[in-house]
C-alpha positions as CSV (number, residue, x, y, z in Angstrom):
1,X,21.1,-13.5,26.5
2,X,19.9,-10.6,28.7
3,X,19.7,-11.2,32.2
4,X,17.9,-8.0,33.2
5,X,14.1,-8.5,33.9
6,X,12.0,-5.4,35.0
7,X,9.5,-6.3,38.2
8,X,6.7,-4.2,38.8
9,X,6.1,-2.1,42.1
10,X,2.0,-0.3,41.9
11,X,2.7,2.4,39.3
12,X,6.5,2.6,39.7
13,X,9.0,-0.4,38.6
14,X,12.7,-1.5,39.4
15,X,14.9,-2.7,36.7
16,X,17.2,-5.5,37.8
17,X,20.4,-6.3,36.2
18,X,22.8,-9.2,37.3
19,X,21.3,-8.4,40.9
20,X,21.6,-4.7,41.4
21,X,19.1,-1.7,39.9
22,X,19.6,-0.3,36.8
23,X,16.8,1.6,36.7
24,X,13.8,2.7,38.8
25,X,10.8,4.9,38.1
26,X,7.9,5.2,36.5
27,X,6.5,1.4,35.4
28,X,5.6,2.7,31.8
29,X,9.0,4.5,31.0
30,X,11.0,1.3,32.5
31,X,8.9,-1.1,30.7
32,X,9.6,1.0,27.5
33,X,13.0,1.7,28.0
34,X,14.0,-2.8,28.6
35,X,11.8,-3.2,25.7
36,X,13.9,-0.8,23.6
37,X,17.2,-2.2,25.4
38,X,15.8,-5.9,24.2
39,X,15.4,-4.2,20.3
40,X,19.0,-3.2,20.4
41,X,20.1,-6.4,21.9
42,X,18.6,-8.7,19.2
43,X,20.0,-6.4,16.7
44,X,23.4,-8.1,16.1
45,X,27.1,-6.8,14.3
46,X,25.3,-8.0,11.2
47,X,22.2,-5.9,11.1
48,X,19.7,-8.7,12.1
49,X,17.1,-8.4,14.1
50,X,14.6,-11.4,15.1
51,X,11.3,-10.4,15.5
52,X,9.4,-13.7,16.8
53,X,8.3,-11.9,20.0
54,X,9.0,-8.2,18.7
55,X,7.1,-5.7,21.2
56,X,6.0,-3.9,17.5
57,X,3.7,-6.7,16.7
58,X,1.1,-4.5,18.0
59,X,-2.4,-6.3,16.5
60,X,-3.0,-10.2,16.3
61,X,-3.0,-10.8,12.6
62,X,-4.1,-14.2,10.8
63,X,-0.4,-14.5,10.3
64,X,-1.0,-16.8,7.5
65,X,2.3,-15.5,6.5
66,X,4.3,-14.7,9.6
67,X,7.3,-12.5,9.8
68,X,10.1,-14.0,11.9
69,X,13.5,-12.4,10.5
70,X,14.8,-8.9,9.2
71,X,18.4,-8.6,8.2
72,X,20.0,-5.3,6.5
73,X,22.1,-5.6,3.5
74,X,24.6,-3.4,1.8
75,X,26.2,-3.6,-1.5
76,X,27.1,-7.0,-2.7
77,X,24.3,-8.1,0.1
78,X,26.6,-8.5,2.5
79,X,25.4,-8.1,6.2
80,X,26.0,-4.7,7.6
81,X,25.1,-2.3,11.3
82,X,24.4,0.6,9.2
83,X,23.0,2.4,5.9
84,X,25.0,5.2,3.9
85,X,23.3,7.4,1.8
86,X,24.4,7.4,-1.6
87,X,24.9,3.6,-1.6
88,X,22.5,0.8,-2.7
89,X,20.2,-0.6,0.7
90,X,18.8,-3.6,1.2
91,X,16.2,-5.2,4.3
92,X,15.9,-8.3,3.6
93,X,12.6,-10.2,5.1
94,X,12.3,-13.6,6.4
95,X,9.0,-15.2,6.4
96,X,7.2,-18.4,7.6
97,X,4.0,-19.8,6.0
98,X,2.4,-23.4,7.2
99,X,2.2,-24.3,2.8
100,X,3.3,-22.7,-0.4
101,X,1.9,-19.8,-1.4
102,X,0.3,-20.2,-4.6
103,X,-2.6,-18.7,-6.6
104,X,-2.4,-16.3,-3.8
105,X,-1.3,-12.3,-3.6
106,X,1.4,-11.2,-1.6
107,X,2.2,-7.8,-0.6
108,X,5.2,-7.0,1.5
109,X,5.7,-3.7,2.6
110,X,8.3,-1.1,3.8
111,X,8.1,1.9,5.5
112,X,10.7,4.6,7.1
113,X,10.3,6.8,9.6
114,X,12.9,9.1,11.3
115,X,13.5,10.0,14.9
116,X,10.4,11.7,15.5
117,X,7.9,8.5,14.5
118,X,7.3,10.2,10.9
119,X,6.7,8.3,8.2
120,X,8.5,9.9,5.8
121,X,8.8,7.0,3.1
122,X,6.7,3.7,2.1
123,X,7.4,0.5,-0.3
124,X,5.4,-2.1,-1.3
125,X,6.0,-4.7,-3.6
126,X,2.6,-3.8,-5.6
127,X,3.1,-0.4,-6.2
128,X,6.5,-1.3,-8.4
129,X,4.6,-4.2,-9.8
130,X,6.6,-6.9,-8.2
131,X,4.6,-10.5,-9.0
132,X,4.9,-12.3,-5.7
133,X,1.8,-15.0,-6.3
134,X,4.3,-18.0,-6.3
135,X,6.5,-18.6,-3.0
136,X,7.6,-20.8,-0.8
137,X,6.8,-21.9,2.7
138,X,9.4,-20.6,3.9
139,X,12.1,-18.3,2.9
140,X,13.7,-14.3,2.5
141,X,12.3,-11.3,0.1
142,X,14.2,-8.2,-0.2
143,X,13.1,-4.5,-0.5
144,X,16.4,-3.1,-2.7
145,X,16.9,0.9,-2.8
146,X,19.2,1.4,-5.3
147,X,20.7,4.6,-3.9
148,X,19.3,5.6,-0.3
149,X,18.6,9.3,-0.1
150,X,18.3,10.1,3.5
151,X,19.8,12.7,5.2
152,X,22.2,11.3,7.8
153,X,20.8,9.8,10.8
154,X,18.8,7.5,12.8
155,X,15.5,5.5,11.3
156,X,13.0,2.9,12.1
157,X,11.4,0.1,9.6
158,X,8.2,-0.9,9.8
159,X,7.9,-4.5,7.7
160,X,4.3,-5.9,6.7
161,X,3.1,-8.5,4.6
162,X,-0.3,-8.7,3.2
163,X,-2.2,-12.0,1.8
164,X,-4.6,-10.6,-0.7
165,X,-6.0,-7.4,0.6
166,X,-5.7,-8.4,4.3
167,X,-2.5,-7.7,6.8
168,X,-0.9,-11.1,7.5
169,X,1.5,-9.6,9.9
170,X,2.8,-6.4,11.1
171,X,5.9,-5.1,12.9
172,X,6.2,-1.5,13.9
173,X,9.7,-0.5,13.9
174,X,10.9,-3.5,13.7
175,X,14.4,-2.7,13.0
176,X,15.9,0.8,14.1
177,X,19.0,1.6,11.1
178,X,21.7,4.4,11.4
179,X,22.1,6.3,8.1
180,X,25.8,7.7,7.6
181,X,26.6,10.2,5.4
182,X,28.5,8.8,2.3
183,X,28.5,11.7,0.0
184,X,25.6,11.9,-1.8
185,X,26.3,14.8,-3.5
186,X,29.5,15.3,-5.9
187,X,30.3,18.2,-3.7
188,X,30.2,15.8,-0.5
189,X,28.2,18.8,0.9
190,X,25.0,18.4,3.0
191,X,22.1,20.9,3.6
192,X,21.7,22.0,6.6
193,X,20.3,20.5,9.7
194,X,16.8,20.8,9.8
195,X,16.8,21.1,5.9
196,X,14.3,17.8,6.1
197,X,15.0,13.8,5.8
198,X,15.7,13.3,2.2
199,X,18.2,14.4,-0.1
200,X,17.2,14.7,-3.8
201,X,18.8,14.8,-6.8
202,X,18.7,18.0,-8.7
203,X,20.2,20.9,-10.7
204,X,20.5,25.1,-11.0
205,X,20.7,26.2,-13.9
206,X,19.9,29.7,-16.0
207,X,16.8,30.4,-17.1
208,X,17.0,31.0,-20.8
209,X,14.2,33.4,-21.0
């Protein structure tokens, strides 16, 4: 459990640690800098974050459906720290509701963005015609990627859920992933940095006319 606790000083704050400073400055830039140290701290070995009190939960939702857990699989689902492109992904999302939900909609939702807050990618279970009107109370959906096509590097996941055409529940950025380069290409060649954030699949060839 962290023991560091940042305590506010006018428009400047101190960041205790165990006693001593860690930091002192500006109160917004501390404040943001222990909430991103308590992002990284709930994010275990295994890729899971717990996101009951997640700073990205930015609006109060109904929450009829209430996100609670994320967890990042690789292939085989077993629990991993990072993504590699090439290779199948998966985020698995665990989810509270106070009764079954039947008859009802569900929507859960995906979406990337790289280091600079972009969003450069989005997935939701009802564009791909996932039927998610029966589910549990309780219990775990997974967004699958088949083979991940990022360029190597660091990400953020925002995770959503909506109950008919309403947000339930929001996180932004609720889990931060590294992407590590696995070869995407036969060659095991990248582009360039600064080439962009995906890498598709494509081919040269000679015109025949």
């Amino acid at each position: 459990m962290l023991s560091e606790a940042p305590s506010s000083l006018c428009n400047r704050a101190i960041w205790l640690d165990g006693g001593s400073i860690r930091e002192d400055g500006a109160s917004e830039s501390i404040v943001s800098n222990y909430l991103g140290s308590i992002r990284k701290h709930q994010r275990s070995t295994e890729g899971r974050v717990l996101l009951d009190h997640h700073p990205g939960r930015r609006k109060d939702f109904d929450q009829i459906v209430f996100i609670h857990e994320c967890q990042l699989l690789g292939d085989h689902e077993q629990p991993i720290a990072h993504f590699t492109s090439g290779r199948e992904a998966r985020i698995r999302i665990g989810y509270g509701a106070n009764s079954p939900l039947t008859n009802v909609a569900i929507t859960f939702v995906c979406a990337f963005r790289n280091s600079q807050g972009q969003r450069i990618a989005y997935c939701s279970s009802d564009v791909v015609g996932t039927d998610l009107t029966s589910l549990p109370a309780n219990g775990a959906v997974e967004c699958i990627i088949p083979r991940l096509s990022f360029f190597p590097g660091t990400y953020s996941i925002d995770i959503g859920c909506k109950v008919g055409n309403g947000w339930s529940d929001f996180i932004y950025e609720a889990v931060e992933v590294e992407v590590v380069d696995g070869g995407f290409y036969a060659t095991k060649l990248l582009p360039p940095g600064g080439g962009g954030d995906l890498l598709l699949e494509y081919i040269w060839d000679v015109s025949k006319s």
